[in-house]
Structures are given as C-alpha cells and as structure tokens.
One Martini backbone bead per residue (centre of mass of N, CA, C, O) as a GRO file, in nm:
protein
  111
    1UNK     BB    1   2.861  -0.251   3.523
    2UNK     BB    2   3.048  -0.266   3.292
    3UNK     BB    3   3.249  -0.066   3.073
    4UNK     BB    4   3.213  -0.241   2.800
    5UNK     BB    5   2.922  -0.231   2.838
    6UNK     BB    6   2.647  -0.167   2.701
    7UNK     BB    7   2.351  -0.014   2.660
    8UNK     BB    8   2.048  -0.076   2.650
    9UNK     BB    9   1.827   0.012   2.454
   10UNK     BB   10   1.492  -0.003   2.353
   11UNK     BB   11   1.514  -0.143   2.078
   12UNK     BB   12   1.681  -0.404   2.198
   13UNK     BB   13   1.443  -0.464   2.411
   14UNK     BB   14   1.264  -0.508   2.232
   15UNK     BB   15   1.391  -0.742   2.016
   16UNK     BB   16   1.370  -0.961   2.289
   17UNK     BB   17   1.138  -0.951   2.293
   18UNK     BB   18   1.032  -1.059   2.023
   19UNK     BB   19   1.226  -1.321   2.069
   20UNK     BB   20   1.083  -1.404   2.389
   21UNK     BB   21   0.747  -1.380   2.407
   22UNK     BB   22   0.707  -1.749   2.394
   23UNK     BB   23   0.908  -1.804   2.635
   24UNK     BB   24   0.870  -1.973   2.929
   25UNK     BB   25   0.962  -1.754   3.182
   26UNK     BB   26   1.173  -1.528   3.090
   27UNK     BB   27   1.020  -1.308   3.299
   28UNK     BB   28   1.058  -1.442   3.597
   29UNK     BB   29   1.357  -1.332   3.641
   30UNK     BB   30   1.325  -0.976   3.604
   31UNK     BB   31   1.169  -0.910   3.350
   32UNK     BB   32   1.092  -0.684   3.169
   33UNK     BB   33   0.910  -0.480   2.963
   34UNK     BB   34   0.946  -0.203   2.773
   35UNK     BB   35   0.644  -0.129   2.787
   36UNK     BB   36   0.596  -0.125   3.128
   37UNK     BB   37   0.866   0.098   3.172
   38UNK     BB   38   0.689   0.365   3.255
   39UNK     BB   39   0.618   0.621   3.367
   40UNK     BB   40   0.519   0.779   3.658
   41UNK     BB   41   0.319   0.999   3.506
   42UNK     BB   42   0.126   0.932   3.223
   43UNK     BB   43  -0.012   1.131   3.008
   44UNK     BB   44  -0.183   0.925   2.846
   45UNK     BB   45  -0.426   0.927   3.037
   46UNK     BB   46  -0.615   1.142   2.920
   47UNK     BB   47  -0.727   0.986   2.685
   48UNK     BB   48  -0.934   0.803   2.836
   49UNK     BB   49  -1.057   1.013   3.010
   50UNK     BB   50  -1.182   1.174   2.800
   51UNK     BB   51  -1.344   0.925   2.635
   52UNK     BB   52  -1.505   0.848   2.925
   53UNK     BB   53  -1.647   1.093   2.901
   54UNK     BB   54  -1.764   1.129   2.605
   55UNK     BB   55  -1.942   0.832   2.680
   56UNK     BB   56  -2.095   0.906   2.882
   57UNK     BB   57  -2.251   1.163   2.808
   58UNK     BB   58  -2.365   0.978   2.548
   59UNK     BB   59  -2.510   0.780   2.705
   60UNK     BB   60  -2.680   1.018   2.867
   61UNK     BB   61  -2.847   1.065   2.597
   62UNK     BB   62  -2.957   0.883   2.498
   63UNK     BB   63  -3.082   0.742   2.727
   64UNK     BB   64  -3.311   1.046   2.711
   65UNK     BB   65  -3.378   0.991   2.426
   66UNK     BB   66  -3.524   0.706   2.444
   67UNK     BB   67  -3.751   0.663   2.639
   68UNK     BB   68  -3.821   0.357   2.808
   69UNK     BB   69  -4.134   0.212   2.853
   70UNK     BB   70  -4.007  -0.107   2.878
   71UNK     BB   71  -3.864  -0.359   2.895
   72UNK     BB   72  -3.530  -0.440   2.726
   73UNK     BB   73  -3.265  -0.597   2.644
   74UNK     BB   74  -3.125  -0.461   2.429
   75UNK     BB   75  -3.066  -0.209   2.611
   76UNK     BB   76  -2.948  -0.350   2.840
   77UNK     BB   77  -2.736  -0.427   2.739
   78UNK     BB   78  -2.608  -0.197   2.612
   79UNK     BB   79  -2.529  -0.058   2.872
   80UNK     BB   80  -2.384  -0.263   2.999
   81UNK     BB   81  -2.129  -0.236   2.743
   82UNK     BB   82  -2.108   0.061   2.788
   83UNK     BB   83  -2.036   0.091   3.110
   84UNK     BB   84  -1.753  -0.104   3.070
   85UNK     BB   85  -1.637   0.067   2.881
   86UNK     BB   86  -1.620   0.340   3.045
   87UNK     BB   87  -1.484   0.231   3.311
   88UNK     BB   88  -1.228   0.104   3.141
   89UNK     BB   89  -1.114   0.400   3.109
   90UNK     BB   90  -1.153   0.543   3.389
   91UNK     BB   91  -0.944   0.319   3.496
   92UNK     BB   92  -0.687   0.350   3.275
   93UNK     BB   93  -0.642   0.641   3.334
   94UNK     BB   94  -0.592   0.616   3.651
   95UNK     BB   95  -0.330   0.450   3.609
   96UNK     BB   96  -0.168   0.644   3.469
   97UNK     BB   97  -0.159   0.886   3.658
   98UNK     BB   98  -0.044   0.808   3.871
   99UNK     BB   99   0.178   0.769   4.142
  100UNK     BB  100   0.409   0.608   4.257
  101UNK     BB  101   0.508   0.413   4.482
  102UNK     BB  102   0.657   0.337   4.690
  103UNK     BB  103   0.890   0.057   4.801
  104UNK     BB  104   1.027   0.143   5.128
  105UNK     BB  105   0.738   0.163   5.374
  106UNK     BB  106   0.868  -0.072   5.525
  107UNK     BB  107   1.074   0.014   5.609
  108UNK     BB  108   1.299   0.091   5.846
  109UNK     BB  109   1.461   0.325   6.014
  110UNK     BB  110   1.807   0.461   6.059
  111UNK     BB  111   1.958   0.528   6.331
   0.00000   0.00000   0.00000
C-alpha cells in the first residue's frame, strides 16, 4: 500500500458491497465482503447456541407432555421442524465459536 493511498473504513468496504453486491463474480477474485470478515471466536456465538439450548429444552417438555398416543403426521412434521431448527442454531453457534484454523499447518518448517 502507498503513503498516499488510506485504507478503506468498514463503512467504504460496506458500500462497495452493497454498490457490486449483484455484479457476477465480483467478489471471485479475492475480495471477500465485509461482513464475513469476523474475528473468530466471536462473541455472538453465544447466542444462538443458547437459544438453541431453551429450543431443545422446550422441544422436550411440550414433546412429554403431549403424551402421543396413536402416530400423529402432524405431530411428525412438527418434531421434525422443530428438531431441523434447534440443528441449525447449535450448528452455527458452534461455528461461531470455534477458533480459526491455521492456514500454514501444511507448509514444511524452514530448515
């Protein structure tokens, strides 16, 4: 980078997103958008991963107190969304959490 050149805020780096956001292929030669440019662990993992804990939680407590007698689909549909939902939170909570990989752990060490 020259002397002369500033560096893009987050907020220049947003509004190129969203002036090429639907321009093809754009961002395919290394520009990535800056909204995914997060730290890893972020914070905010916390919070699907609890919401998908009192999800779970409340799945189980309605599912035993509806006490099915007879097979039910609507029942069926019902778990499975409910199950596909509570998934997907504690999946990208975890995702959210997790700490970055190295990207060097493949290269040989320099003798």
């Amino acid at each position: 980078m020259r002397k002369t050149e500033k560096r893009k805020s987050s907020i220049d780096t947003y509004e190129e997103w969203l002036e090429h956001q639907y321009d093809p292929g754009y961002y395919l030669g290394g520009r990535i958008p800056s909204y995914l440019l997060g730290k890893r662990p972020n914070k905010w993992g916390y919070a699907p991963l609890t919401t998908g804990f009192l999800f779970s939680i409340l799945f189980v407590v309605v599912f035993l107190v509806s006490r099915p007698t007879r097979f039910d689909l609507r029942l069926l549909i019902g778990c499975v969304a409910a199950g596909g939902f509570v998934a997907l939170q504690l999946a990208s909570g975890l995702i959210l959490l997790r700490k970055p990989r190295e990207r060097d752990r493949h290269k040989r060490p320099k003798a």
